[in-house]
LUMBA-24714 format. One record per residue: residue in one letter; x, y, z of N, C-alpha, C in turn. Coordinates in steps of 0.001 Angstrom, whole numbers, padded with zeros to 6 digits, always signed. Atoms other than C-alpha are relative to their C-alpha. Layout:
aXYZXYZXYZ ...
! end
This chain:
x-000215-000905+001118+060597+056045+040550-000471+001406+000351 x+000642-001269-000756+058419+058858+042007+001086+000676+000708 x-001438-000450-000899+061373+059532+044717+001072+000663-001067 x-000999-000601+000598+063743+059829+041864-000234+001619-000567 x+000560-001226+000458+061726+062293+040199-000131+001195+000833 x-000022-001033-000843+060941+064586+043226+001357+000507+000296 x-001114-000987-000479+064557+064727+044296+000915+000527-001111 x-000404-000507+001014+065487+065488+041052-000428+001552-000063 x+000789-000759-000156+063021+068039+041124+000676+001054+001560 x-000560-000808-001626+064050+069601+044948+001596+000344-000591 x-001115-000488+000249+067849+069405+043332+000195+001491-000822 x+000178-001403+001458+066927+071829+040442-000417+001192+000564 x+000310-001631-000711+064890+074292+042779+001173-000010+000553 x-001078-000064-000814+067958+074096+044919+000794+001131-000637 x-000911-000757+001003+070543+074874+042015-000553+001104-000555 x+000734-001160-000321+067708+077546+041338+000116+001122+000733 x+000134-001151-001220+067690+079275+044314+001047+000404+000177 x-000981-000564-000331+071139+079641+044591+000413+000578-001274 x-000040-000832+001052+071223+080865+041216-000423+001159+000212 x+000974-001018-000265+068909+083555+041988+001134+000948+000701 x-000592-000292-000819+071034+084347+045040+001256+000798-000162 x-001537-000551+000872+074644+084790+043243-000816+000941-000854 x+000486-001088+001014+072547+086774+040830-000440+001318+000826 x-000167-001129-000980+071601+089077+043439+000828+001035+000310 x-000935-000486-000802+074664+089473+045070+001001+000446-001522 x-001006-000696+000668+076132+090136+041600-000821+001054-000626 x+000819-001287+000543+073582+092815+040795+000231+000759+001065 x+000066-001053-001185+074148+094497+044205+001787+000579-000310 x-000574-000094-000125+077673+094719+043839+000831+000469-001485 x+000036-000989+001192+077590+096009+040308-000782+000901-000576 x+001234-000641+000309+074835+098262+040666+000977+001452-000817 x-000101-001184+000549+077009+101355+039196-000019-000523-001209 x-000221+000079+001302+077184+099775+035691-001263+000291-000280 x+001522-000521+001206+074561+100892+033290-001019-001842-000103 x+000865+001134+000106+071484+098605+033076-000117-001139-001413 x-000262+000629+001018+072174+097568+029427+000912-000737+000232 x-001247+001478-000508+075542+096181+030442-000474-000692+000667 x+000542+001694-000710+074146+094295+033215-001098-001066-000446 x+000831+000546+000853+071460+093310+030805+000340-001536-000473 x-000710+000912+000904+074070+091615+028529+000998-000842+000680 x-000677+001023-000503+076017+090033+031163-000643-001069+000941 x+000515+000865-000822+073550+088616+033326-000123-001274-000464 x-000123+000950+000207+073034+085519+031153+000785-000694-000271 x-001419+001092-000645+076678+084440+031101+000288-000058+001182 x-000187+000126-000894+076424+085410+034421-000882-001850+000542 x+000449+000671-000791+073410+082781+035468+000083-001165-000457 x-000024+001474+000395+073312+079857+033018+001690-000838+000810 x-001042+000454-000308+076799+078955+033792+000007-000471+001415 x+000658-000105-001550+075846+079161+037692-000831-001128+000066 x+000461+001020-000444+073064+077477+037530+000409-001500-000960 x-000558+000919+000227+074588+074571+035523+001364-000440+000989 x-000555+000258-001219+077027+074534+037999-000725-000999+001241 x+000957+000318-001615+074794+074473+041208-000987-001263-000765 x+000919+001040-000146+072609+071625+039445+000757-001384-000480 x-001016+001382+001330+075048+069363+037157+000638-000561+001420 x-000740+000482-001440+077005+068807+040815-000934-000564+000804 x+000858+000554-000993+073881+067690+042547-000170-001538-000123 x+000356+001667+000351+073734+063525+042884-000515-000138-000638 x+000963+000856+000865+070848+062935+041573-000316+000628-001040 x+000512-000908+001501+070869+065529+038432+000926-001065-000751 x-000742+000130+000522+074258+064277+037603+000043-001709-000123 x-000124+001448-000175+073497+060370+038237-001213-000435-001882 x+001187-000050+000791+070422+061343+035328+000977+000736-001192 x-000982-000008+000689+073106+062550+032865+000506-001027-000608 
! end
């Protein structure tokens, strides 16, 4: 049970980190918009992302 839990755990930082990452690369590449807009889009930007990057991982989606 422990096992399940950790790689559950390692999946989520995972889908994390690459959240982070796309969030980056979409703040670098929209840096001329005003900071309020990117304000208001960043969180349709990341939830969606990281539900993505974690809901697809085996063992998130086996815990579903």
């Amino acid at each position: 049970m422990k096992t399940n839990e950790s790689s559950i755990r390692g999946e989520l930082l995972t889908g994390g980190i690459l959240t982070v990452i796309f969030s980056l690369l979409f703040l670098y590449f929209n840096k001329e918009k005003s900071g309020a807009e990117l304000g208001l889009q960043m969180p349709f930007f990341m939830i969606p992302y990281f539900l993505l990057f974690t809901i697809g991982q085996p063992g998130v989606s086996k815990k579903i």
